[in-house]
C-alpha positions in Angstrom: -40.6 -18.6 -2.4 -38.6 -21.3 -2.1 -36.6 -22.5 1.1 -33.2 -21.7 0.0 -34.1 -18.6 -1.2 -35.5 -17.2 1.7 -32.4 -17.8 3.2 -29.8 -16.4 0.8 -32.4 -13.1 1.4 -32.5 -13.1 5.2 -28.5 -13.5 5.2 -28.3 -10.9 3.0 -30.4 -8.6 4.6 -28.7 -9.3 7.7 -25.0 -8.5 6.3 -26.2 -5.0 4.9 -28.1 -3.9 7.6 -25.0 -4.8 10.4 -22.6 -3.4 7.6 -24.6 -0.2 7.9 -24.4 -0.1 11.5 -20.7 -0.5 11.9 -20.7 1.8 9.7 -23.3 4.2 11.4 -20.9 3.5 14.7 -17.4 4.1 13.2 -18.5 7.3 12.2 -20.1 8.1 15.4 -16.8 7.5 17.2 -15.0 9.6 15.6 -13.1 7.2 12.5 -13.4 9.8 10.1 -11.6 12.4 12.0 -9.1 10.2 12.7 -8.2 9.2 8.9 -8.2 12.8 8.0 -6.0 13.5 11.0 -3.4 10.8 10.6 0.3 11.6 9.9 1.4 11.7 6.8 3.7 9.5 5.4 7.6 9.6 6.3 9.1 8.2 3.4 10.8 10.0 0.7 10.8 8.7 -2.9 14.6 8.9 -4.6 14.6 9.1 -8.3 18.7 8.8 -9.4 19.8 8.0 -12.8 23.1 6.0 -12.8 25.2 4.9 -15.6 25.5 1.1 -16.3 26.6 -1.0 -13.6 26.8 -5.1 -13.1 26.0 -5.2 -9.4 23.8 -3.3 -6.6 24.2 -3.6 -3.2 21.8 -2.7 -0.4 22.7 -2.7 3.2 19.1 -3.2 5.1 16.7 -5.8 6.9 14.6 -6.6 4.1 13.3 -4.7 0.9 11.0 -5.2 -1.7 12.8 -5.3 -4.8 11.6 -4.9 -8.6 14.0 -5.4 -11.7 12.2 -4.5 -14.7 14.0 -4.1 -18.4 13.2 -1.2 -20.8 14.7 0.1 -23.4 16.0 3.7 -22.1 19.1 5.2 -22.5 20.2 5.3 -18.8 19.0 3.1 -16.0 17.1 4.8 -12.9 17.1 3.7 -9.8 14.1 4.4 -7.5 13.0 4.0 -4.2 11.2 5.0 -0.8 13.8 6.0 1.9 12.7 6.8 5.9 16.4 7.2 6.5 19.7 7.4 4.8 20.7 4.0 3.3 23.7 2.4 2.2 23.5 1.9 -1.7 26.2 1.0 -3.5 26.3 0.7 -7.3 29.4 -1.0 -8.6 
């Protein structure tokens, strides 16, 4: 075997055997439980269907915002909310 393959095979064999054993340890201390057990997730999702309107605005720190075009009778509006927002459709 040549030189350069013996060591793409020993740093191979090295990454899947200390994969396995963080994986062998996470488990021992308990990381499964703890996904199982974590809190679900706070945010609502708000579906509204609004008639036409030129302008939106949204009175918050920072959101992610996607505009895509469709051809539907009525526009929709959807979101995540953790707390009542100011939306205004004008």
């Amino acid at each position: 075997m040549k030189t350069w393959k013996k060591v793409v095979l020993g740093i191979s064999l090295i990454s899947v055997f200390l994969g396995g054993g963080l994986a062998i340890w996470g488990y021992s201390h308990g990381a499964l439980t703890d996904l199982q057990n974590q809190p679900k997730n706070d945010l609502d999702f708000v579906k509204k269907e609004v008639n036409d309107f030129n302008r939106m605005d949204i009175k918050s720190n920072s959101y992610n915002i996607l505009i895509k075009t469709g051809n539907v009778s009525k526009a929709t509006i959807t979101y995540y909310q953790k707390r009542k927002i100011q939306l205004t459709l004008l």
